[in-house]
MARMARZA-436613 format. One record per residue (C-alpha): x, y, z; residue number from 0; residue in three letters. Coordinates in nm, 4 decimals, decimal comma. Layout:
x:y:z:nr:rest
X:Y:Z:NUM:Ala;
...
This chain:
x:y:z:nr:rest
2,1325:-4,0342:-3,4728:0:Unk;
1,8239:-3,9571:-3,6397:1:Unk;
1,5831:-4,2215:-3,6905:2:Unk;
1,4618:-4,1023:-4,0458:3:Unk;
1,8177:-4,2423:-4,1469:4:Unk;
1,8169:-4,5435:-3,9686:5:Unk;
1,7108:-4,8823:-4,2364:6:Unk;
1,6180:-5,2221:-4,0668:7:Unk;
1,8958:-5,4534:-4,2166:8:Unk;
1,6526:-5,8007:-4,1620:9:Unk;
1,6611:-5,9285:-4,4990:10:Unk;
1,2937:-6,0734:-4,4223:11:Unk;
1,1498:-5,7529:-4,3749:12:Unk;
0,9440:-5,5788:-4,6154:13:Unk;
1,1028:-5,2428:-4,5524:14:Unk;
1,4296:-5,3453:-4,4986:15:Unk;
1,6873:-5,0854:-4,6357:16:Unk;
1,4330:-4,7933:-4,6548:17:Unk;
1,4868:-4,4222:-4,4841:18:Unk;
1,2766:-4,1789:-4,4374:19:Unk;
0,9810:-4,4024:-4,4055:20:Unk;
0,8680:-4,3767:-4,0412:21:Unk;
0,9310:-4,7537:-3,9836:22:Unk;
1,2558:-4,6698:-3,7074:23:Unk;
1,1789:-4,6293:-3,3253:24:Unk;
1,3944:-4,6167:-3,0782:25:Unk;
1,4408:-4,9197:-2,8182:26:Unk;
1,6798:-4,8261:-2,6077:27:Unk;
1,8969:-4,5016:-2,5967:28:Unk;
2,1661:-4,6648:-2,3146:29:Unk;
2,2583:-4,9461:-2,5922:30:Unk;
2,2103:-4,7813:-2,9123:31:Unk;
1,9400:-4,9971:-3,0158:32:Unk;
1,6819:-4,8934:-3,2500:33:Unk;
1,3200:-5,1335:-3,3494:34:Unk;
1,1805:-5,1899:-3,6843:35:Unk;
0,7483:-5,1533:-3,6193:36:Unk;
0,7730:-5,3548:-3,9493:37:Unk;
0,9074:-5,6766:-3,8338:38:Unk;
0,9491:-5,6162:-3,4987:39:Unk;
1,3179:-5,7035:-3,4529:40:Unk;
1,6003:-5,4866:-3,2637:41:Unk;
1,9034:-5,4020:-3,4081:42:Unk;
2,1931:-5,1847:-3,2692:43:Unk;
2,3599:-4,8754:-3,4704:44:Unk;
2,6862:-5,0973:-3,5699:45:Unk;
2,5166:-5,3864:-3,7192:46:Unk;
2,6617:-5,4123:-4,0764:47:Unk;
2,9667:-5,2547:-3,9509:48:Unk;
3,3509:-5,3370:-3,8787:49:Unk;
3,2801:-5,2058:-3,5052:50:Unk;
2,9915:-5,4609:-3,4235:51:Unk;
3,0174:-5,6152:-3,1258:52:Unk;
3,3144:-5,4141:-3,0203:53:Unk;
3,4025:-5,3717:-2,6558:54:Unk;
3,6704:-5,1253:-2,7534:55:Unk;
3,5553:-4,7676:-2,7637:56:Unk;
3,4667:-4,6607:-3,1367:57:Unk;
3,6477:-4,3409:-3,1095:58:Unk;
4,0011:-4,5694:-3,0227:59:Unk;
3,9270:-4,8100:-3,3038:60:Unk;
3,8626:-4,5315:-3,5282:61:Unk;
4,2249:-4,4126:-3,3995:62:Unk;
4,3966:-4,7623:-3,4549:63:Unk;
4,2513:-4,7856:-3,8224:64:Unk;
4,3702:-4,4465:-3,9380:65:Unk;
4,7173:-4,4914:-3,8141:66:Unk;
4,7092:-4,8703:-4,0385:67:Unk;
4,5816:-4,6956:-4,3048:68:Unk;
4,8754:-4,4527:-4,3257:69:Unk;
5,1405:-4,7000:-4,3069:70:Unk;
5,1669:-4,7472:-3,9337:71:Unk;
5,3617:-5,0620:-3,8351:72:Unk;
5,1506:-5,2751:-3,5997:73:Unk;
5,4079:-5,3433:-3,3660:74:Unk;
5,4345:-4,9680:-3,2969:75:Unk;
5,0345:-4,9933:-3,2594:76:Unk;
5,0907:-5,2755:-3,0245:77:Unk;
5,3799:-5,0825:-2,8026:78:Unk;
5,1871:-4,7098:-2,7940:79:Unk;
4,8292:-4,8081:-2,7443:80:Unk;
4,8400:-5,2095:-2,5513:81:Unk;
4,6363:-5,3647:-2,7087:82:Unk;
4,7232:-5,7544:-2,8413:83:Unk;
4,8684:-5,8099:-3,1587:84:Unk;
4,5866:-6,0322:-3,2796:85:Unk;
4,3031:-5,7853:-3,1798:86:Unk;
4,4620:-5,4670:-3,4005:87:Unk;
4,5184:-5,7716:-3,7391:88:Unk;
4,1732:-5,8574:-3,6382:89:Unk;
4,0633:-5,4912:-3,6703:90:Unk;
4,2366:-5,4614:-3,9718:91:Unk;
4,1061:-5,7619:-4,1095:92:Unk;
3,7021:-5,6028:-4,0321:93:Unk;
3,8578:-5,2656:-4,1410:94:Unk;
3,9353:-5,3996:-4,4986:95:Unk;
3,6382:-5,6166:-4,5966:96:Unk;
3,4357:-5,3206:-4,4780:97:Unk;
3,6214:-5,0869:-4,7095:98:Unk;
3,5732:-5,3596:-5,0029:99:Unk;
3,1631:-5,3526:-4,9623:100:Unk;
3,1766:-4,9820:-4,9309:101:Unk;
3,3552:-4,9175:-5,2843:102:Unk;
3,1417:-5,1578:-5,4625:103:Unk;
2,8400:-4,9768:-5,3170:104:Unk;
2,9522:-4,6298:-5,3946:105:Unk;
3,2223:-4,6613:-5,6794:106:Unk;
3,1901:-4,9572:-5,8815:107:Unk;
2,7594:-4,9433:-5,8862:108:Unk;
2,7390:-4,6462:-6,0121:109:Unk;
2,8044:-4,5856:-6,3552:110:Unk;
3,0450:-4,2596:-6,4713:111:Unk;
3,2537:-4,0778:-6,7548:112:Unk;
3,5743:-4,2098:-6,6898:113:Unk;
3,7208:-4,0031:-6,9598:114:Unk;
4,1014:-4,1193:-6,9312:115:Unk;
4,2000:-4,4584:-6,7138:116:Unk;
4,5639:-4,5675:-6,6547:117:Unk;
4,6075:-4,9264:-6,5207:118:Unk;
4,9365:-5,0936:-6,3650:119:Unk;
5,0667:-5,3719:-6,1708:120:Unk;
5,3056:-5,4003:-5,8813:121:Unk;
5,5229:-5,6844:-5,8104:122:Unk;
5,4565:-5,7743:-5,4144:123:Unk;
5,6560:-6,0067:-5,1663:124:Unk;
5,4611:-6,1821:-4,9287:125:Unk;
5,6162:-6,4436:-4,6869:126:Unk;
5,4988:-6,7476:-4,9172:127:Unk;
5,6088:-6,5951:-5,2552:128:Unk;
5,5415:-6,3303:-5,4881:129:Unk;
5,2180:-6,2024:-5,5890:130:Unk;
5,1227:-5,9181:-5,8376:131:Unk;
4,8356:-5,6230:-5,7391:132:Unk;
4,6933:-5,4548:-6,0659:133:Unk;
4,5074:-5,1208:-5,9960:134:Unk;
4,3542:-4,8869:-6,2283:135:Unk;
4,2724:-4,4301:-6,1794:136:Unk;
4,0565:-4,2478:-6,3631:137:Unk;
4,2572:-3,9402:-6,4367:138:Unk;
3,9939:-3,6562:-6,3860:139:Unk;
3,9191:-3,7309:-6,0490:140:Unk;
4,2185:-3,9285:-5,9128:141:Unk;
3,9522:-4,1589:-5,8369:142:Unk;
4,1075:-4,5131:-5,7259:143:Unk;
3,8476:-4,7456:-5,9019:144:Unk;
4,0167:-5,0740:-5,7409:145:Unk;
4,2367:-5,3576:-5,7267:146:Unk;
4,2731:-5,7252:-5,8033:147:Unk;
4,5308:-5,9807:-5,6462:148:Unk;
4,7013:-6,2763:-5,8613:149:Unk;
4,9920:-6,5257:-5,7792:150:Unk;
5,0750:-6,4826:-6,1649:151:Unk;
5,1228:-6,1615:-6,3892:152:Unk;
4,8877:-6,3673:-6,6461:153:Unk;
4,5897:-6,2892:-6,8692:154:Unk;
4,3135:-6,3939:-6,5725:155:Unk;
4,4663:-6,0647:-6,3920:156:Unk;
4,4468:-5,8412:-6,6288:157:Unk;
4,1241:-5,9179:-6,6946:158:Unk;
3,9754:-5,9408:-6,3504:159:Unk;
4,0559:-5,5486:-6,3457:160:Unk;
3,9451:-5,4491:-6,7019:161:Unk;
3,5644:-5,5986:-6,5693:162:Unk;
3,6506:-5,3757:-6,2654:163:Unk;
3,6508:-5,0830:-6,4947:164:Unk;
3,4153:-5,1803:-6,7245:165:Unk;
3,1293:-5,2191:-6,4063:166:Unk;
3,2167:-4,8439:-6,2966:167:Unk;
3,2001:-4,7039:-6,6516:168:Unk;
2,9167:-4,5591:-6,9058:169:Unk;
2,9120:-4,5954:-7,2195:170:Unk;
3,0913:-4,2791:-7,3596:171:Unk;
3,4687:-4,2041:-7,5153:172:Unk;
3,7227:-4,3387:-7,2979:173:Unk;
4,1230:-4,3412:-7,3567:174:Unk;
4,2571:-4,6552:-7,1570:175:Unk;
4,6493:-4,6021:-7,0557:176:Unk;
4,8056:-4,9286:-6,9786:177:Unk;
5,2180:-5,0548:-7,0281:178:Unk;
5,3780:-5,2800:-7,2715:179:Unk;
5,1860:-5,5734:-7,1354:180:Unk;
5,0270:-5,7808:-7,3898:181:Unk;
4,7621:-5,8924:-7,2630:182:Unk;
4,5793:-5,5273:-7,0803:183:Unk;
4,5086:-5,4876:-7,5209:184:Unk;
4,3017:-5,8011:-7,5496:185:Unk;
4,1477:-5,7854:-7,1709:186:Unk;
3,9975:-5,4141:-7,2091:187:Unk;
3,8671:-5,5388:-7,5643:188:Unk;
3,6838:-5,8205:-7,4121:189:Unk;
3,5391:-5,6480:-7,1165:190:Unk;
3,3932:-5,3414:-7,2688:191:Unk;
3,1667:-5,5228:-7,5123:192:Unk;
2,7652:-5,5561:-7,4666:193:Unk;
2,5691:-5,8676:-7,5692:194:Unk;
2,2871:-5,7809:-7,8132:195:Unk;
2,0128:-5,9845:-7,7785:196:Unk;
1,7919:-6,0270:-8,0913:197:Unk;
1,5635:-6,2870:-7,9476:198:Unk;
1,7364:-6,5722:-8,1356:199:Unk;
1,7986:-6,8880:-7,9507:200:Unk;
2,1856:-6,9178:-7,8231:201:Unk;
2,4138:-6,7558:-7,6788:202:Unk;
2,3747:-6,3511:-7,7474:203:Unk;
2,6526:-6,1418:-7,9991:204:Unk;
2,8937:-5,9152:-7,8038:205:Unk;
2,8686:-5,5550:-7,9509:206:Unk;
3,2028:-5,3875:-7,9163:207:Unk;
3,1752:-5,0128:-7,7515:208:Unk;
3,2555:-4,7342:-8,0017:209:Unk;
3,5246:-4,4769:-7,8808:210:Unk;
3,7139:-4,6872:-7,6852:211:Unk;
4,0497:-4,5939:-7,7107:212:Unk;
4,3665:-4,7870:-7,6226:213:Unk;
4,7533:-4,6752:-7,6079:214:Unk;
5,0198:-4,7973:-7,4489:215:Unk;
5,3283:-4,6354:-7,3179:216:Unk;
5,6504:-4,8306:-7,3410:217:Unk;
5,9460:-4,7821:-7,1677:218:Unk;
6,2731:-4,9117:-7,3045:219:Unk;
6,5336:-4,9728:-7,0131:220:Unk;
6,8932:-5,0338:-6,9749:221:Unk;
7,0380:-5,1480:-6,6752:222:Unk;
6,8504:-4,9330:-6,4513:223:Unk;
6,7903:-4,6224:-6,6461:224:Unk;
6,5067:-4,5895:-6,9019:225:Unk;
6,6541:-4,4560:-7,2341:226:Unk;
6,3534:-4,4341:-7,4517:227:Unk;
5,9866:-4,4554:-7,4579:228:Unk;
5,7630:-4,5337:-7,7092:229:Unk;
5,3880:-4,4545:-7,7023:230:Unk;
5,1537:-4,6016:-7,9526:231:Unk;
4,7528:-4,6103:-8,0112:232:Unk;
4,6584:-4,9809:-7,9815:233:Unk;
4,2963:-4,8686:-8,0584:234:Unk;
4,1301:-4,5733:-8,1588:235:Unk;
4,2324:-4,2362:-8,3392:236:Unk;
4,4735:-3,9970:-8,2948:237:Unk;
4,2593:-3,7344:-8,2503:238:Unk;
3,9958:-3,8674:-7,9867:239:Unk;
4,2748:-3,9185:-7,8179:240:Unk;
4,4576:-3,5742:-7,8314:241:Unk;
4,0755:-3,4656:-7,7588:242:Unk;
4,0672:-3,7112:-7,4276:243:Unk;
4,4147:-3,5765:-7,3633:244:Unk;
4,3548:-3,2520:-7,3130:245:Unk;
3,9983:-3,2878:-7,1445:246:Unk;
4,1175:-3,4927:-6,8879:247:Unk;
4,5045:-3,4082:-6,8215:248:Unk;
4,4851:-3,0648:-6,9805:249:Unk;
4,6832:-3,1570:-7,2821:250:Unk;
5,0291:-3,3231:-7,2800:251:Unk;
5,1101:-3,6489:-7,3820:252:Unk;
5,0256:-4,0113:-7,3772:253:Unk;
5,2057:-4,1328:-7,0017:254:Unk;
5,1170:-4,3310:-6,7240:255:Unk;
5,2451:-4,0956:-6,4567:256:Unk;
4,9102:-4,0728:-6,2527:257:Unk;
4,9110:-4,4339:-6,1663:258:Unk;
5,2760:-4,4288:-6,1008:259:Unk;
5,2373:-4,1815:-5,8654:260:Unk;
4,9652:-4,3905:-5,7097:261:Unk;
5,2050:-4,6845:-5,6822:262:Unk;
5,3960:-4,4496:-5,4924:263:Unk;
5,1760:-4,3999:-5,2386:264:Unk;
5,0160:-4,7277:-5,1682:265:Unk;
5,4058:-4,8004:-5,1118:266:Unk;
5,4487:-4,5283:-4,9027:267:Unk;
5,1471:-4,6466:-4,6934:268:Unk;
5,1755:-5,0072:-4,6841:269:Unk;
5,4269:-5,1544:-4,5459:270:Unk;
5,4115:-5,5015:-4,7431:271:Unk;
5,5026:-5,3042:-5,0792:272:Unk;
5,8168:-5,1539:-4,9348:273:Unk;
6,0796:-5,2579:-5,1270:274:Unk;
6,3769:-5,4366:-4,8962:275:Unk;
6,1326:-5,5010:-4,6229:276:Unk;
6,1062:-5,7355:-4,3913:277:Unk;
5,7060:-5,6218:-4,3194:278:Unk;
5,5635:-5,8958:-4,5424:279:Unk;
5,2170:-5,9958:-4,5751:280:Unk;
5,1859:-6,3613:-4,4484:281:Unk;
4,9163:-6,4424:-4,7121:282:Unk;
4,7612:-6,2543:-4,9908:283:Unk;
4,4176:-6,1992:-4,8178:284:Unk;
4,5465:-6,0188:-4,5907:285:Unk;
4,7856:-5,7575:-4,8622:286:Unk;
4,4077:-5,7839:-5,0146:287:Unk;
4,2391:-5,6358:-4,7118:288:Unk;
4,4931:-5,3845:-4,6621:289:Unk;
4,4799:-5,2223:-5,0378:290:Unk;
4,1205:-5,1775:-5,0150:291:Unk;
4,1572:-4,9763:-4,6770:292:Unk;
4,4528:-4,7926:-4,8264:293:Unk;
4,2128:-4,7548:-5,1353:294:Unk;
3,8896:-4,6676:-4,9710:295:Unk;
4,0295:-4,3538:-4,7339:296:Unk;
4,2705:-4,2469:-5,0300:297:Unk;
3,9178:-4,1706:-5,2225:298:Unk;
3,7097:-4,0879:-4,9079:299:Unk;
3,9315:-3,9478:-4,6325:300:Unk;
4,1997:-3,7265:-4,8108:301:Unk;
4,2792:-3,4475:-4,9623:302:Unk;
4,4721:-3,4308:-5,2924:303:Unk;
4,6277:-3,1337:-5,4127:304:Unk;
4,5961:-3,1336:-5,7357:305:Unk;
4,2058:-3,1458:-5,7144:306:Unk;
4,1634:-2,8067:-5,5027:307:Unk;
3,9731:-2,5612:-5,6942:308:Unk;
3,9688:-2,1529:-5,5931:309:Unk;
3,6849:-1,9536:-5,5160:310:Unk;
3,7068:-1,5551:-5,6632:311:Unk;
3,6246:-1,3427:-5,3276:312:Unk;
3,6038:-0,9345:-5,3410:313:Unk;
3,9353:-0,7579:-5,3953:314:Unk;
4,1209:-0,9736:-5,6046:315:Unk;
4,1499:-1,2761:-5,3341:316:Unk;
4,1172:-1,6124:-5,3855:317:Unk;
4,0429:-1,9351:-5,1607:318:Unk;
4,1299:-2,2414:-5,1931:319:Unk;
3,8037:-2,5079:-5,1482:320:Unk;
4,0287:-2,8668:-5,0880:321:Unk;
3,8973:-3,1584:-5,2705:322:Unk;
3,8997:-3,5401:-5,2280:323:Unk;
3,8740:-3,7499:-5,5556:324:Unk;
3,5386:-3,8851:-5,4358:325:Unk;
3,4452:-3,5234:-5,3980:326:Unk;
3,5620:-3,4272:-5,7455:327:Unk;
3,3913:-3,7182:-5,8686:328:Unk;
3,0424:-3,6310:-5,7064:329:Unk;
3,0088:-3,9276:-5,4553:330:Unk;
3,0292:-3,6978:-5,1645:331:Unk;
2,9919:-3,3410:-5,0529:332:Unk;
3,2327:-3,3602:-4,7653:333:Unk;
3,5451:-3,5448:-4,6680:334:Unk;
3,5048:-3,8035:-4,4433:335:Unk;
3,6831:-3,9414:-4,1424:336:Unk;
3,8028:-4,2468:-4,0795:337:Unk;
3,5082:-4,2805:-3,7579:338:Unk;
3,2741:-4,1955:-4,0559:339:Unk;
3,3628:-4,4466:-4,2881:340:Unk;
3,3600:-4,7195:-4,0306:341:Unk;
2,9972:-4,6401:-3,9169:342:Unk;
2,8443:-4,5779:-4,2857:343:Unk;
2,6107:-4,9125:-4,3450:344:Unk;
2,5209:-5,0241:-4,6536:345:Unk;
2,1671:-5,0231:-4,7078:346:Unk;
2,0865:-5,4431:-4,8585:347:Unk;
1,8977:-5,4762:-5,1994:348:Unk;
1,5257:-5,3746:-5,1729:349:Unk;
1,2660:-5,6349:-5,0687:350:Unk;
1,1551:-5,8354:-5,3415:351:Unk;
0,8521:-6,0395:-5,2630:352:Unk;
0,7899:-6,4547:-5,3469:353:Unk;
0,6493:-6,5529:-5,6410:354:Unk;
0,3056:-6,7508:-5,5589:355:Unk;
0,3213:-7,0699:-5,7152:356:Unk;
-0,0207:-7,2583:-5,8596:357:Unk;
-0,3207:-7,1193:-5,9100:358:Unk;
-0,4590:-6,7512:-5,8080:359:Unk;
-0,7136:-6,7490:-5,5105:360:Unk;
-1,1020:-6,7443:-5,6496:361:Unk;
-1,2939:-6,4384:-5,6065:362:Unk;
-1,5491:-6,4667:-5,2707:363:Unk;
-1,9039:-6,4743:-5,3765:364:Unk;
-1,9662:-6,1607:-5,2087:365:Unk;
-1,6508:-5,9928:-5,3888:366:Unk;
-1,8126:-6,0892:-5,7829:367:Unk;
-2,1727:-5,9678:-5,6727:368:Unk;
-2,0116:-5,6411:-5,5608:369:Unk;
């Protein structure tokens, strides 16, 4: 590892979360520990990370964690590799808060044209009840841009996800695809408004964001086959949202087919979603841990199809560059492993030094005569 990449993670030091600044020496090559000449403390390489103070090989946990992400039971885990039960939940457990910090840092802090977002709910049983996991895509990208977990399908879930979006998005025109739920109307109202402050004592006014579209997509059902849908425009104008339409989808019409198909695959993946199961999760901490894992390598470690672009070569060929939907949306240049997303660290907030309370130090004699 090079030491130019390497940040001191002490949340004391001065240079803590800085590269490239010649602050990094190494202590010891044998254990993988590196020395900040800043503070003066040691750290090892997978401090900050799920595989800190690890016996296990990185390379097998690496293994373990790709095979949960992709729907792996853990009993089969358990019978093909020995290890206990309780060590592969616990990796999983370290595997999914990782995952969690990792998409704040690189999806939800950084602001982007979402151009088209379609939001939905599934209905989960766990071993205590029923819960209900509301996820939102932009369309573009196929980016998944996260998750929230609620006992009830009420307005305070909703709502938790439309200030989900709202963190990862700029202010530009944005068509918001949602069911007949009621209240995904009134939450994405709420959460994409600004407060204006105009130096008036009291609370500030909350500026509503122009261009912000809303439909919904209604389907009308009958026993178990859907016999009509409706689509309306809950906000906004027809045509920004034929223009959204066709710049993110390519034309077509108003659907929530993207996030469907996403629903699909989280229940392909997880276990715990399965309809007629009998994997359940035992408490909702631990389906939360899991969906951000699931979440996390769907944007960083795979391929989608539909994002592959071609590349014109000499005598009328073509090739075919793969894509994952945190390539297509510019957060990487590469696909990453599983290994890789484990390792990555994320750097803490920049060093912000005390405030000095009373009265500034007087000038030495020496210091005014000069």
């Amino acid at each position: 590892m090079d030491p130019r990449m390497v940040f001191c993670p002490n949340s004391a030091c001065s240079a803590r979360g800085q590269i490239e600044h010649g602050n990094i020496t190494r202590h010891s090559r044998k254990e993988r520990r590196w020395r900040c000449r800043v503070c003066g403390r040691t750290f090892t390489s997978s401090q900050g990370t799920p595989l800190y103070r690890l016996r296990t090989p990185a390379d097998w946990v690496g293994i373990v964690v790709a095979l949960l992400a992709h729907g792996c039971p853990v009993q089969a885990i358990v019978a093909a590799f020995g290890y206990d039960e309780r060590t592969v939940k616990d990796w999983h457990s370290r595997a999914g808060q990782h995952c969690e910090r990792v998409h704040d840092h690189l999806v939800l802090s950084q602001g982007r044209d979402l151009g088209q977002v379609q939001a939905d709910e599934i209905r989960v049983k766990i071993q205590s009840g029923i819960v209900w996991m509301a996820m939102a895509i932009m369309v573009s990208t196929r980016l998944w841009l996260g998750g929230v977990i609620s006992v009830r399908r009420d307005m305070d879930l909703v709502s938790r996800l439309a200030h989900q979006v709202r963190r990862c998005a700029l202010c530009r025109p944005v068509l918001l695809c949602v069911d007949g739920l009621v209240s995904y109307v009134q939450a994405f109202q709420c959460a994409f408004r600004t407060p204006v402050h105009l130096g008036r004592r009291g609370r500030p006014r909350l500026a509503t964001w122009p261009d912000v579209n809303i439909a919904q997509v209604i389907k009308q059902v009958q026993g178990k086959r859907v016999v009509n849908i409706v689509r309306r425009i809950a906000q906004g104008s027809a045509d920004q949202v034929a223009c959204l339409l066709q710049h993110t989808q390519a034309g077509g019409v108003l659907n929530v087919a993207y996030i469907e198909r996403l629903n699909a695959t989280f229940r392909q993946r997880l276990a715990s979603l399965t309809r007629r199961s009998r994997a359940l999760a035992r408490q909702p901490a631990t389906l939360h841990a899991a969906m951000y894992l699931l979440g996390t390598v769907y944007n960083l470690c795979t391929y989608h199809h539909s994002l592959r672009v071609d590349i014109l070569l000499p005598r009328n060929r073509r090739h075919w560059v793969l894509r994952t939907p945190a390539m297509a949306a510019g957060i990487t240049d590469h696909r990453w492993t599983v290994l890789e997303l484990l390792n990555y660290r994320i750097p803490p907030p920049p060093y912000v030094p005390p405030k000095r309370r009373g009265r500034p130090p007087k000038l030495m004699p020496s210091a005014v005569a000069t």
